[in-house]
C-alpha positions as CSV (number, residue, x, y, z in Angstrom):
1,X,146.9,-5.7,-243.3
2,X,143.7,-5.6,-245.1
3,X,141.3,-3.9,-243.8
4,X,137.4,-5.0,-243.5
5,X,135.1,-2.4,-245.3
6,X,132.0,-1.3,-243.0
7,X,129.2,-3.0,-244.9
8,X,131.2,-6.7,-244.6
9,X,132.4,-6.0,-240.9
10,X,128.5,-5.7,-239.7
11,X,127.2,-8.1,-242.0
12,X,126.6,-10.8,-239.9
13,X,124.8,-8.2,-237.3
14,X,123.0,-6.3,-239.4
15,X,121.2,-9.8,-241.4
16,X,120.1,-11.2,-238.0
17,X,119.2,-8.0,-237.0
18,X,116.7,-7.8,-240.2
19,X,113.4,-8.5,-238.4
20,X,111.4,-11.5,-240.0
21,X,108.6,-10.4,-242.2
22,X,105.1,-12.3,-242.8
23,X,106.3,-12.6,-246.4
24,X,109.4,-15.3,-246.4
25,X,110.6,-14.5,-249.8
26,X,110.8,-10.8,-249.8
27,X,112.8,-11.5,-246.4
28,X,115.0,-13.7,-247.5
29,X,115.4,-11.0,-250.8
30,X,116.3,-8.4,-248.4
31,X,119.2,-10.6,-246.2
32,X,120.4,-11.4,-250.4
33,X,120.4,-7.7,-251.3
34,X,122.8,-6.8,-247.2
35,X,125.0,-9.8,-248.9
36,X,125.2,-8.2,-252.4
37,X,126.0,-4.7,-251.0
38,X,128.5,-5.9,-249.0
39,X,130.7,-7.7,-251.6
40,X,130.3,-5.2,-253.5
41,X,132.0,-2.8,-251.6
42,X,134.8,-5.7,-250.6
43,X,135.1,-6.3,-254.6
44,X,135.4,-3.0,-255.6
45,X,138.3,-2.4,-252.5
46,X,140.1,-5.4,-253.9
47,X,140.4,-4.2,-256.9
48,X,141.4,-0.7,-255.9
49,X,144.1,-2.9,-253.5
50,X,145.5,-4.9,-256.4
51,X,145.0,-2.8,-259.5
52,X,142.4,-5.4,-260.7
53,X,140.6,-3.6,-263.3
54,X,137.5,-6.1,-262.7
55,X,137.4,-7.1,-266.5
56,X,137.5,-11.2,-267.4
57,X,136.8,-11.1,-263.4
58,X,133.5,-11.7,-261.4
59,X,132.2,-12.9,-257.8
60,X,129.4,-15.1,-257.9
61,X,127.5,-16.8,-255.2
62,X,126.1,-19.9,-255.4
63,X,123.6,-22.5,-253.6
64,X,121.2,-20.9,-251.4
65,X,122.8,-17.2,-252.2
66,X,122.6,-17.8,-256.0
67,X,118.8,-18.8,-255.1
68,X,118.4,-16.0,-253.3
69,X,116.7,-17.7,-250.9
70,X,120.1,-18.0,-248.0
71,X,119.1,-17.8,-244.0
72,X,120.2,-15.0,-242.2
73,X,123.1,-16.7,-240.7
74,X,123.7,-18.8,-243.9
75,X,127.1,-19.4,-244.9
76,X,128.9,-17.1,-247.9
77,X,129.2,-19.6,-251.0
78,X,131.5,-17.9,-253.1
79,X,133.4,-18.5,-256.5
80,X,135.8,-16.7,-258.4
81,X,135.7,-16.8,-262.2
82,X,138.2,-15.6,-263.8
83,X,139.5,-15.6,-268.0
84,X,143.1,-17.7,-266.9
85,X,144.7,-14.9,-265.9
86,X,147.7,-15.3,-263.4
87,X,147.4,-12.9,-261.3
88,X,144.4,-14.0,-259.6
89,X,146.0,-15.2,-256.2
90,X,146.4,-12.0,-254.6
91,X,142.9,-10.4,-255.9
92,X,141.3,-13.6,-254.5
93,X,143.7,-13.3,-251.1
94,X,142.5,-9.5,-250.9
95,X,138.3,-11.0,-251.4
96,X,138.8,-14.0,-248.4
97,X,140.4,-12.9,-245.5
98,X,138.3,-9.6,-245.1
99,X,135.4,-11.9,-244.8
100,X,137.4,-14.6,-242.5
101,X,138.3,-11.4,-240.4
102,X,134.7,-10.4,-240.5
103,X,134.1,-13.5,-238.7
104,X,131.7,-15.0,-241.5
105,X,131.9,-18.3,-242.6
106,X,132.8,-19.0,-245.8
107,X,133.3,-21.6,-248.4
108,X,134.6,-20.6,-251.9
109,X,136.4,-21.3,-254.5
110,X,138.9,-19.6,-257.5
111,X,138.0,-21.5,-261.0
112,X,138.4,-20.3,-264.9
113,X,135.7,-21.5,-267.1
114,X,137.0,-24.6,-268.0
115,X,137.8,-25.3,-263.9
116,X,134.4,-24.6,-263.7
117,X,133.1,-27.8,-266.0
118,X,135.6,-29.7,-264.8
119,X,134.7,-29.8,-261.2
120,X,130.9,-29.8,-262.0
121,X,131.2,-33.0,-263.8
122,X,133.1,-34.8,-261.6
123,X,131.6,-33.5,-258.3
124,X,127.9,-33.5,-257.9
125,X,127.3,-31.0,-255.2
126,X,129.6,-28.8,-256.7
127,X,127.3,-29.3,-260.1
128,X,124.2,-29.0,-258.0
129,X,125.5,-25.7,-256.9
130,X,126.8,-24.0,-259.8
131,X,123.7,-24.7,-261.3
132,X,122.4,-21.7,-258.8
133,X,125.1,-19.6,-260.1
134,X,124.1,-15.6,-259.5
135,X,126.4,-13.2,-260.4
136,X,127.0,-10.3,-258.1
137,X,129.8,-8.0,-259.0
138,X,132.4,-7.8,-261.8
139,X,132.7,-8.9,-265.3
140,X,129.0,-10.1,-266.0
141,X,130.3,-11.8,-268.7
142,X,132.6,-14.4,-267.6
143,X,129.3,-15.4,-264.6
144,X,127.0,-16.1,-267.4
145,X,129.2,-18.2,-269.5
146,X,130.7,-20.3,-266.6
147,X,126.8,-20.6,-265.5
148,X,125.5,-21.3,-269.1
149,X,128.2,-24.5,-269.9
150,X,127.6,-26.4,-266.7
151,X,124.1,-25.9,-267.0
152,X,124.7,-27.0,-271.2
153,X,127.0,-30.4,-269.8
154,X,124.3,-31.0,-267.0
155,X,121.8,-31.6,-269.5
156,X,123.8,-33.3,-271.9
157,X,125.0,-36.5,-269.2
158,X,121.4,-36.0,-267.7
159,X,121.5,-40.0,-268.5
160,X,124.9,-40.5,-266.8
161,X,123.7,-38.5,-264.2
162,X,120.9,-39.5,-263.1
163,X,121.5,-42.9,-261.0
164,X,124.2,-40.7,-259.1
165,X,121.5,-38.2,-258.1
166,X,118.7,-40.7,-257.3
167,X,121.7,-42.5,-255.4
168,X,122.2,-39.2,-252.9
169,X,119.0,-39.4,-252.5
170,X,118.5,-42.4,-250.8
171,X,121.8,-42.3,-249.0
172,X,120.4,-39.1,-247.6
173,X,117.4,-40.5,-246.3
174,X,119.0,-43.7,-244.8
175,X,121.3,-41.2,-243.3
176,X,118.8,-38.4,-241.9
177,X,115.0,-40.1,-242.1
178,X,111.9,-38.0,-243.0
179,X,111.6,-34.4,-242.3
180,X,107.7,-35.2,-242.0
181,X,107.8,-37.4,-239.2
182,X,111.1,-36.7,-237.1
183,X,110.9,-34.6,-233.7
184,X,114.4,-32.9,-234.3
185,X,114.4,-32.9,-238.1
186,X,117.4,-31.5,-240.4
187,X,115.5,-29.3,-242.2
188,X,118.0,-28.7,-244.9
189,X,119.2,-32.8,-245.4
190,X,115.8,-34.9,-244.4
191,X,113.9,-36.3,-246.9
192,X,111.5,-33.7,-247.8
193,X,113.6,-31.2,-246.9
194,X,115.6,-28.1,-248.6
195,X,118.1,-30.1,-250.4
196,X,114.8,-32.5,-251.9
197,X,113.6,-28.8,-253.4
198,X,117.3,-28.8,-254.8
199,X,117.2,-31.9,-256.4
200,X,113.7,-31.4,-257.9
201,X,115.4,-28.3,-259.6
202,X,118.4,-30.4,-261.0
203,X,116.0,-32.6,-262.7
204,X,114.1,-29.8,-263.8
205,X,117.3,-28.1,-265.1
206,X,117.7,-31.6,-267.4
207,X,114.3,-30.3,-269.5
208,X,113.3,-34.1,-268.7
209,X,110.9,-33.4,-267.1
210,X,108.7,-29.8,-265.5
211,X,108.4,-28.6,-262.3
212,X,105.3,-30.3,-260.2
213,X,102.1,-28.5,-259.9
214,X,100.4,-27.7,-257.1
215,X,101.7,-26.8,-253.4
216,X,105.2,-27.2,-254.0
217,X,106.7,-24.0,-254.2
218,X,104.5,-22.8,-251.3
219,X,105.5,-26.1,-249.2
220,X,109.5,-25.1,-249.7
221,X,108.9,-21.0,-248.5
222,X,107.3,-23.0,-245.3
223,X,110.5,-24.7,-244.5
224,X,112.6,-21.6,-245.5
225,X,110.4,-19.6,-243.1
226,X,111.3,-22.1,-239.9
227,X,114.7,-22.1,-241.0
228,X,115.2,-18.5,-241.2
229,X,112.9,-18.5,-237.6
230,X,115.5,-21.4,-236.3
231,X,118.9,-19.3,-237.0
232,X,117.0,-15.9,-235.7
233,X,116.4,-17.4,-232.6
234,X,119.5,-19.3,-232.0
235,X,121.8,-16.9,-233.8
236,X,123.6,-19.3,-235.6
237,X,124.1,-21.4,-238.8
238,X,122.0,-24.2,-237.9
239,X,119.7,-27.2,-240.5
240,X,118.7,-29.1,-237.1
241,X,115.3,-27.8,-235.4
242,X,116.4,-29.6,-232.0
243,X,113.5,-30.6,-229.0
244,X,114.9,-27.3,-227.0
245,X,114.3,-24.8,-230.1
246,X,110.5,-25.9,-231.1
247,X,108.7,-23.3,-228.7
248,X,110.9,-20.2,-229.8
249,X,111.5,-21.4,-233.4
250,X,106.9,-21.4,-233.2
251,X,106.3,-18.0,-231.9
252,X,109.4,-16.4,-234.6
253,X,107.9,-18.2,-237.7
254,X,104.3,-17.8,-236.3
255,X,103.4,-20.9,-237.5
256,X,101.7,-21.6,-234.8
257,X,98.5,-19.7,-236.1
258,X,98.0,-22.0,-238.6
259,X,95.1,-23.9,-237.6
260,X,96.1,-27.6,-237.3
261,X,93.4,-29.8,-236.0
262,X,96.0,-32.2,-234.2
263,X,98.3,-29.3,-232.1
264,X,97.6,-29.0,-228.4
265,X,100.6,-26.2,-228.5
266,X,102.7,-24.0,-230.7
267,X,105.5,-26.4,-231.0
268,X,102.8,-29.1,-232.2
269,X,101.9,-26.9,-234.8
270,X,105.1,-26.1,-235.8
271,X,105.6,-29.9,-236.7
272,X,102.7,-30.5,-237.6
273,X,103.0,-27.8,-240.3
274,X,106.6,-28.1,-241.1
275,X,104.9,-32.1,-241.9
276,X,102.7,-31.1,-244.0
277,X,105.7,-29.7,-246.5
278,X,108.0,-32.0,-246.5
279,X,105.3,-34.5,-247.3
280,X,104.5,-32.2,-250.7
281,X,108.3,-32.1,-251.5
282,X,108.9,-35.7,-251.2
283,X,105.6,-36.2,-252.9
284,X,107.0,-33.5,-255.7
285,X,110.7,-35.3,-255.8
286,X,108.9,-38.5,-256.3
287,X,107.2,-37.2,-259.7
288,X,109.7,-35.4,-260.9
289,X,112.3,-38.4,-260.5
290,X,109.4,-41.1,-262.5
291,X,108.7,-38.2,-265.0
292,X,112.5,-38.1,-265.9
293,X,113.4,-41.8,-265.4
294,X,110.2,-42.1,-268.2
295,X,111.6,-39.7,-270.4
296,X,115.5,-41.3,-270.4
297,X,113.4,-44.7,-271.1
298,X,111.8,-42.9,-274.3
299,X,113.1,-40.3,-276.9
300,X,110.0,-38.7,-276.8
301,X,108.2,-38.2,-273.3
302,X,104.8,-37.8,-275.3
303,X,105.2,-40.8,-277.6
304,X,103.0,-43.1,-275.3
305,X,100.0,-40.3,-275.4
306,X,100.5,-39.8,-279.7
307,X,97.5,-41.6,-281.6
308,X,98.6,-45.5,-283.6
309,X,98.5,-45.4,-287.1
310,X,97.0,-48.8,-288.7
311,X,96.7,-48.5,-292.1
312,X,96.4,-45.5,-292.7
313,X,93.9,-44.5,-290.0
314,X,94.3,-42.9,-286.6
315,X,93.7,-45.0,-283.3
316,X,93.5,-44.0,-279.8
317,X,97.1,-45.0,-277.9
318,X,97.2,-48.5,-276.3
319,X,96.6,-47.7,-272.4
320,X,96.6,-50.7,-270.1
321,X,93.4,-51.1,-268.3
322,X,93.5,-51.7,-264.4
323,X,90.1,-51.5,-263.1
324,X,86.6,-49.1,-264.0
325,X,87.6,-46.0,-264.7
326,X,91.5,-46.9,-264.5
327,X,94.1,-47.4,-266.8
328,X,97.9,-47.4,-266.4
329,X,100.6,-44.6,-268.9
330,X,103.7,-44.2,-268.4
331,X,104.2,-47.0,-265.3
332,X,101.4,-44.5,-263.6
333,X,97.5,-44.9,-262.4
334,X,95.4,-42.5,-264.1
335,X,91.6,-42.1,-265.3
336,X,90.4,-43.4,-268.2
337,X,88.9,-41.2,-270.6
338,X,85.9,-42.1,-269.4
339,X,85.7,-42.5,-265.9
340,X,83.2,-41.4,-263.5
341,X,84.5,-39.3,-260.8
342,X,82.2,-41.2,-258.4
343,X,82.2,-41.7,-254.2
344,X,84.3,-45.5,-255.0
345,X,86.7,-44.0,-257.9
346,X,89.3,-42.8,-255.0
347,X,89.0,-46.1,-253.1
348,X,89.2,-47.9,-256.1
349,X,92.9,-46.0,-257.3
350,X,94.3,-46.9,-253.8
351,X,92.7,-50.5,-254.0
352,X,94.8,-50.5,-257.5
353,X,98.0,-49.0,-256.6
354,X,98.3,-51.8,-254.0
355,X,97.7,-54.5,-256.2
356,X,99.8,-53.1,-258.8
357,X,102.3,-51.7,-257.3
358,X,101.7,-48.6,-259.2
359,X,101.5,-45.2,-258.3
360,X,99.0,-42.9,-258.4
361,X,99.5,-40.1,-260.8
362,X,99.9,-36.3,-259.2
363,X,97.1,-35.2,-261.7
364,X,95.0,-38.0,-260.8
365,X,95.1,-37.8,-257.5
366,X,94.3,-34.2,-257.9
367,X,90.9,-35.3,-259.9
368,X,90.1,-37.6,-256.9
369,X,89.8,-34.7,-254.7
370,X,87.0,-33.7,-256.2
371,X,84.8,-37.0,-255.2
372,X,81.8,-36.7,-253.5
373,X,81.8,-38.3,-250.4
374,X,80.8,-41.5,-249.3
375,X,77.4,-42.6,-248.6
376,X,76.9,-43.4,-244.6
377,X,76.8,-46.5,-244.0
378,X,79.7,-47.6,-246.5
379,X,78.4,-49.8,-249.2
380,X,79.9,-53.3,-249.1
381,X,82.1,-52.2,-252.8
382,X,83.7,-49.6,-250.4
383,X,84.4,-51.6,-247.3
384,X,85.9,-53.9,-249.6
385,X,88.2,-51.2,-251.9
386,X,89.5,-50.0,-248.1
387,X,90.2,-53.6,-247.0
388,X,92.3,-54.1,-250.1
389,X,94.2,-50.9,-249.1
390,X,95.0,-52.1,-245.9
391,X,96.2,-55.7,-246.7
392,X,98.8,-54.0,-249.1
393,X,101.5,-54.9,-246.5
394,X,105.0,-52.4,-247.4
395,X,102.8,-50.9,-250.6
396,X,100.3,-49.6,-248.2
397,X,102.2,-47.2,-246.7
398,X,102.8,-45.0,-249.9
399,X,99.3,-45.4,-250.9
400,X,97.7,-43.7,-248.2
401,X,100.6,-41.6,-248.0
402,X,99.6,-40.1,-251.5
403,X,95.5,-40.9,-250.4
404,X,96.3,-38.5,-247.0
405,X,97.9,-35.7,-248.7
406,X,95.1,-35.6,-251.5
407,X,93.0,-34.9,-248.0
408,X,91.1,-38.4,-248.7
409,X,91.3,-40.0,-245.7
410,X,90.5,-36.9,-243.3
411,X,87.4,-37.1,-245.5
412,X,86.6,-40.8,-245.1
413,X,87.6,-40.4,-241.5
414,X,87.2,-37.2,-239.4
415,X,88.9,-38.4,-236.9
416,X,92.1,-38.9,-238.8
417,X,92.7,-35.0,-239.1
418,X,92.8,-35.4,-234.9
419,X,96.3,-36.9,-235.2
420,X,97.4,-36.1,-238.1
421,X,100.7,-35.2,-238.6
422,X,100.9,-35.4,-234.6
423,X,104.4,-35.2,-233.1
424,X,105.2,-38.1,-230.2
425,X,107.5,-36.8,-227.9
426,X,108.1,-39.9,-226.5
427,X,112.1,-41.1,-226.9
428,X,110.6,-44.4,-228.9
429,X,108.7,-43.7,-231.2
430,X,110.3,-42.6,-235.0
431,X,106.9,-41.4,-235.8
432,X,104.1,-38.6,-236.1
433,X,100.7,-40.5,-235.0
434,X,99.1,-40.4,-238.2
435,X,102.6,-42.6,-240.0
436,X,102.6,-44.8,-237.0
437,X,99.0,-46.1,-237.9
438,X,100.1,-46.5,-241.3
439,X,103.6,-48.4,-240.4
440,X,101.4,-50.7,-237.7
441,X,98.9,-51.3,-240.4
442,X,101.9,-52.6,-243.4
443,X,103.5,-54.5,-240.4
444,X,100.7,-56.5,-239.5
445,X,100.0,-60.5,-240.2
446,X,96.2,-60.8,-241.2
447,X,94.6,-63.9,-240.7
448,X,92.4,-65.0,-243.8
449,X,88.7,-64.0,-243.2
450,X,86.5,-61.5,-241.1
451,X,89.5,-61.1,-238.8
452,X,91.5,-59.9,-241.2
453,X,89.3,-57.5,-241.1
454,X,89.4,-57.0,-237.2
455,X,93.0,-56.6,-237.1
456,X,93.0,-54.4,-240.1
457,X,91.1,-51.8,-239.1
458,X,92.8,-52.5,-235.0
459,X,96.0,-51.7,-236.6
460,X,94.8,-48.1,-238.3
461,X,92.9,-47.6,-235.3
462,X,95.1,-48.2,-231.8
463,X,96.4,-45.3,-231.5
464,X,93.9,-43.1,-232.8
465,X,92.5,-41.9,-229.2
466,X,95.8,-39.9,-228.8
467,X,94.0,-36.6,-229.6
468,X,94.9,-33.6,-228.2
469,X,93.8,-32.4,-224.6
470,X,92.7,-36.5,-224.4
471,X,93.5,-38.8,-221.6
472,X,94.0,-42.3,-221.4
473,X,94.2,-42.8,-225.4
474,X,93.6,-46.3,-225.4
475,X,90.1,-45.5,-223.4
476,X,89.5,-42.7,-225.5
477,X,90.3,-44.2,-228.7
478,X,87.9,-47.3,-227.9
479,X,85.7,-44.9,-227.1
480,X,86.1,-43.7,-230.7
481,X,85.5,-47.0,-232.5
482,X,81.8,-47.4,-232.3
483,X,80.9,-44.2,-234.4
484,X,83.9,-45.3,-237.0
485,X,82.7,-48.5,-237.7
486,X,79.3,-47.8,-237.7
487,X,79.9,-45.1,-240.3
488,X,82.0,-47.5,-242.5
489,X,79.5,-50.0,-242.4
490,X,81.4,-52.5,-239.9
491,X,79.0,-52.5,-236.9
492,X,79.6,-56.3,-236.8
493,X,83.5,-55.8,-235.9
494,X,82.9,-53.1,-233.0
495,X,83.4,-54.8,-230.2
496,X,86.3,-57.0,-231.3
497,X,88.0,-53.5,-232.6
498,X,86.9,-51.9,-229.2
499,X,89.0,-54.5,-227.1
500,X,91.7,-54.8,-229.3
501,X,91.9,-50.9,-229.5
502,X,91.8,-50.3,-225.3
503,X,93.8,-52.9,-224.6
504,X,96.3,-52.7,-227.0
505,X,99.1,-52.4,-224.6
506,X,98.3,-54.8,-222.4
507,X,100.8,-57.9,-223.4
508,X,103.5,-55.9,-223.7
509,X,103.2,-53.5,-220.8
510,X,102.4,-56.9,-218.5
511,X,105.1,-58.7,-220.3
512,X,107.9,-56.1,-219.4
513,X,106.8,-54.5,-216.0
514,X,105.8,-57.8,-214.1
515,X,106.6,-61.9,-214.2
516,X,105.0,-63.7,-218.0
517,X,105.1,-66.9,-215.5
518,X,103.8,-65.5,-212.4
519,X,100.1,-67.9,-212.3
520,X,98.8,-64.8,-210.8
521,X,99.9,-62.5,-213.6
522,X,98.7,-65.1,-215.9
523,X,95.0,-65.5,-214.7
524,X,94.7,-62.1,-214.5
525,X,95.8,-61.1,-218.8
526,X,93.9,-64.6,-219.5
527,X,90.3,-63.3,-217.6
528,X,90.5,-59.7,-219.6
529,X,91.4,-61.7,-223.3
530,X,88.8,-64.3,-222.8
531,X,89.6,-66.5,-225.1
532,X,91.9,-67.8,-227.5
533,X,90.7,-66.2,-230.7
534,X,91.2,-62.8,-229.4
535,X,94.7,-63.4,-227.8
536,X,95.8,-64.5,-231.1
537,X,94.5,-61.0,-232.9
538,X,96.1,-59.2,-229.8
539,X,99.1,-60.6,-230.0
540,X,99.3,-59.8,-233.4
541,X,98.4,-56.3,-232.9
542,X,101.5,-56.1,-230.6
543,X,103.4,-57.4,-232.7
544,X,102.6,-55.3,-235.3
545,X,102.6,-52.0,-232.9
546,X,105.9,-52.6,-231.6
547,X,107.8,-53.8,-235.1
548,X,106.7,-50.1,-236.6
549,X,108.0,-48.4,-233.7
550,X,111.3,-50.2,-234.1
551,X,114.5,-50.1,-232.1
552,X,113.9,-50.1,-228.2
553,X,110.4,-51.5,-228.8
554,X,110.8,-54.3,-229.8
555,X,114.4,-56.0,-228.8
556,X,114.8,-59.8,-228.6
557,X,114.1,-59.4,-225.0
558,X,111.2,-57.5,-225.2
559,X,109.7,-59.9,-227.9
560,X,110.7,-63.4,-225.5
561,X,109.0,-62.1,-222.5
562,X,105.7,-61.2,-224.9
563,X,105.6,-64.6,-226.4
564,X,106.7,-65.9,-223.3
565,X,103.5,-64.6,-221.7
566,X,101.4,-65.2,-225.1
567,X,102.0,-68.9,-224.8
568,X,101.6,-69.2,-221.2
569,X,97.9,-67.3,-221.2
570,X,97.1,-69.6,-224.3
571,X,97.5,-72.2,-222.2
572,X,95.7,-71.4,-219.5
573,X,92.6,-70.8,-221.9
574,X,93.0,-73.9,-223.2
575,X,92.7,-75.5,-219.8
576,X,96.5,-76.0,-219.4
C-alpha cells in the first residue's frame, strides 16, 4: 500500500482553511505554494518508492495551477514528462493514487515530449493548457522543453488555429450566456468569464497581437476573488455562483464595499461588480481577437500605419474618412490626426459605429473619455448623434455597450448609473436592467418621424424607475422623464415618453390577467390610451419589451391575447 505523505493528506484542509486575504493574488500564490509543497514531498516519496532517480523526469501542473492563480478547492492538473523511458508506469502509479486516496481530485496525464506536441495539436484545451505549463519538481529540464515546443507549434499554426478558437468561443457563449448579465453566472465558462482571460492569453501567446490595456488584468483578479470567495464558502469545486450562494459568496469576497450606485444589498453588489468585469474581459477578448484576425490578414500588423512612397516622396497612409474628426484603420473607428476632442466627438463615434458597422477602437474610446460634457439643454447636432445611436437596431447594442463601459452614458445620463448593471431577480428576465434597456431599444420598430423619437427614447427609458429602494418603477420612472428630456433638449416629447414609460405594462399585464374581449376591459385600456396614435407607439413598446426579455415573455399565446386586445381597443377608438 502506498501511503499518503502528511503535507498531501491535509491538503485539501489546510487550502480552504487558508483565510482569504484583501489581496487576491498573493492568496491565491499562497494556496499555489501548500500545492507545490505538497507534491513535492509526494515526488520525492515516489521516487524513494521506485528508485526513480528524478533525472529526464518532472511533475508539472498546468491551467489554473501553472497560472498560479487555482481556487482553493481547485482541481490538481497534473502531467508527467518524461525522456521515453519505460519504466514510467509504476513511478506515475506511485504519484496518482496517494492523491486519489487523499481524496483530491485530479486530472492528469503521463506524456514524453513528443506526446506532449502531439496532443497539443490535435486537442485544443489540452494546447490551451499546456500553454500554462509550470514546472514543480523534478528534472527542470524536460518541463521547459515540453513547455517551449507547444508554445513554438502554437505560434506557428496560429493561422490554422485560430477559427477553432474563435469557434469555442461562441459555442461557449450560446452554451453558458454572459457572465455580465446572468443571475447564476458560470464564472469560469460565461462569456466574460475565466476561460475568456484564457483565450485572450492564447492569442497573446501567437505574438499576433499584445495584451489589452487598461482594466483587464484588474477585471480577471475580481472574478478570481468571487471564485475563491464561492468555493470558501461552499467548500467545494464549484464555476457556478448559484441564487442561494450570492449573500455569503458578498460578505467572503467583500465586494460588497464597493460602492455601486445601483445595489440595494450585498448580493446586488456582488453582481453588479462581478458585471462590471466580465464586461472589460469580453470588451478585452473582442480586441485581442480583431487585433489578431488583422494581423493573419497582413504580413505586417503596422503596414497600414507605414507612410506611401510616390515618387520618391513620403505621404501620409491612406485612412478612410467616416465623419469630422473620424477616420477608419484596420476595419476600426479611430481619431483623425486632427480631431477635436469636443462635447459631440463621443456621440458622433457611436452615431458612426452604427452606421458602419464598425467598432470603436479600445484607444479611441479611451480618448473619448476625456470629453467635456454636454452643454444643458442638448444642442439639436447632439439629439440628433443619440437618435442615430438608438435607431441602430442589433448594432446598437454593442455600441453603447463599448459607449457604457467608457462611462459615457452615466455621464450623458445620471440616472443610468441607478440601474446599471442591476440584477432582476425575477425568473423572466435574461437581463441586468441597464442590457434590458439596451435589448428593448435594438428590438424596437420606429415609425419614421418625431415618433421615432418617442419610442426611442420610451424604449431606453421604461424601465429606468427600477432604482433601488424605489416603488412602483413605472410611477417612478415617469416620474423621472421630465428632468431627462428636458436636459437633452426633448421637452417637446415629455409627456408622450411620460405615458408610454408609466404605462408600459399595461397591454400586456391586461392582456394576460383579464378577458382582450371583455367590452368592459376594453373601454377601460381604450379611456387610459386615448387615442390611436399612442396605442400604436404602446403597443410597439410592448412589443419590443417583451421580444428582449425572450422566452416566457413573449410565447405565441402571450403575443395573440396582446394583439388580440390591441385590435379590439383600436377599434373602439375608431368608433367601432
Amino acid at each position: 500500500m502506498i501511503t499518503v505523505p502528511a503535507r498531501l493528506e491535509s491538503l485539501s484542509r489546510d487550502r480552504l482553511a487558508l483565510p482569504l486575504l484583501a489581496d487576491g493574488e498573493e492568496y491565491r500564490h499562497q494556496l499555489a505554494d501548500l500545492v507545490d509543497g505538497a507534491l513535492a514531498e509526494l515526488f520525492a516519496q515516489a521516487c524513494e518508492r521506485t528508485g526513480m532517480t528524478g533525472e529526464g523526469v518532472a511533475l508539472a501542473v498546468v491551467g489554473s495551477l501553472g497560472r498560479r492563480d487555482a481556487g482553493p478547492a481547485s482541481d490538481l492538473d497534473c502531467v508527467l514528462i518524461h525522456d521515453g523511458r519505460d519504466d514510467i508506469a509504476d513511478f506515475a502509479n506511485a504519484l496518482w493514487y496517494p492523491i486519489w486516496d487523499a481524496g483530491l481530485r485530479l486530472d492528469h496525464s503521463v506524456r514524453t515530449l513528443a506526446e506532449c506536441r502531439r496532443i497539443a495539436s490535435a486537442d485544443l484545451p489540452a494546447a490551451l493548457g499546456i500553454l500554462d505549463l509550470r514546472h514543480v519538481v523534478g528534472d527542470e529540464t524536460v518541463s521547459l522543453r515540453a513547455q517551449s515546443a507547444v508554445l513554438a507549434d502554437w505560434r506557428k499554426t496560429a493561422r490554422k488555429r485560430l477559427p477553432e478558437l474563435l469557434n469555442s468561443v461562441e459555442h461557449r457563449m450560446e452554451a453558458f450566456g454572459e457572465l455580465a448579465y446572468l443571475i447564476e453566472p458560470d464564472l469560469k465558462e460565461a462569456r466574460g468569464g475565466l476561460r475568456d482571460a484564457v483565450v485572450i492569453n492564447a492569442l497573446v501567446a501567437t505574438w499576433l497581437t499584445e495584451r489589452p490595456h487598461g482594466e483587464l488584468d484588474a477585471a480577471v483578479r475580481t472574478i478570481l476573488d468571487v471564485r475563491d470567495a464561492l468555493h470558501h464558502v461552499t467548500g467545494r469545486h464549484a464555476n457556478r455562483l448559484i441564487l442561494a450562494e450570492h449573500d455569503g459568496v458578498a460578505a467572503a469576497a467583500r465586494v460588497g464595499v464597493h460602492q455601486v450606485a445601483s445595489a440595494e444589498t450585498a448580493s446586488d453588489a456582488l453582481l453588479a461588480t462581478l458585471g462590471e468585469a466580465a464586461r472589460v474581459v469580453s470588451a478585452g477578448l473582442d480586441a485581442t481577437i480583431r487585433n489578431a484576425k488583422r494581423a493573419l490578414k497582413s504580413p505586417s500588423p503596422s503596414a497600414v500605419l507605414r507612410p506611401r512612397m510616390v515618387r520618391g516622396v513620403r505621404k501620409a497612409p491612406l485612412l478612410r474618412r467616416l465623419d469630422e474628426g473620424l477616420v477608419e484603420h484596420s476595419g476600426e473607428i479611430v481619431c483623425a490626426a486632427d480631431a477635436v476632442v469636443d462635447f459631440q466627438l463621443p456621440l458622433r463615434a457611436g452615431a458612426v459605429a452604427v452606421r458602419s458597422g464598425l467598432p470603436i477602437s479600445p484607444p479611441t474610446l479611451d480618448s473619448l473619455r476625456s470629453a467635456p460634457d454636454i452643454p444643458v439643454p442638448w444642442p439639436e447636432p447632439a439629439r440628433r448623434d443619440f437618435f442615430a445611436i438608438l435607431v441602430g437596431g442589433e448594432r446598437v447594442v454593442p455600441v453603447l455597450e463599448s459607449l457604457d463601459l467608457a462611462g459615457l452614458l452615466s455621464r450623458w445620463m445620471p440616472e443610468w448609473a441607478l440601474v446599471r448593471g442591476r440584477p432582476q431577480r425575477s425568473p423572466i428576465h435574461r437581463h441586468t436592467v441597464d442590457r434590458h434597456l439596451v435589448e428593448t431599444v435594438s428590438k424596437a420598430r420606429l415609425p419614421v418621424g418625431p415618433d421615432g423619437e418617442v419610442l426611442a427614447v420610451a424604449a431606453l427609458l421604461h424601465d429606468i424607475g427600477k432604482v433601488p429602494g424605489g416603488g412602483d418603477h413605472s410611477e417612478v420612472g415617469a416620474a423621472m422623464v421630465a428632468p431627462i428630456l428636458t436636459r437633452m433638449g426633448w421637452d417637446r416629447h415629455i409627456e408622450d415618453v411620460e405615458f408610454l414609460v408609466r404605462h408600459h405594462l399595461l397591454l400586456s399585464e391586461t392582456a394576460t390577467s383579464r378577458d382582450p374581449e371583455d367590452p368592459a376591459v376594453i373601454a377601460e385600456v381604450a379611456g387610459v390610451v386615448g387615442d390611436v396614435r399612442r396605442l400604436d407607439l404602446l403597443a410597439a413598446l410592448t412589443s419590443a419589451d417583451a421580444s428582449a426579455v425572450g422566452g416566457q415573455a413573449w410565447t405565441a399565446w402571450r403575443q395573440t391575447l396582446i394583439t388580440t386586445l390591441t385590435e379590439n381597443v383600436r377599434a373602439s377608438l375608431l368608433g367601432g
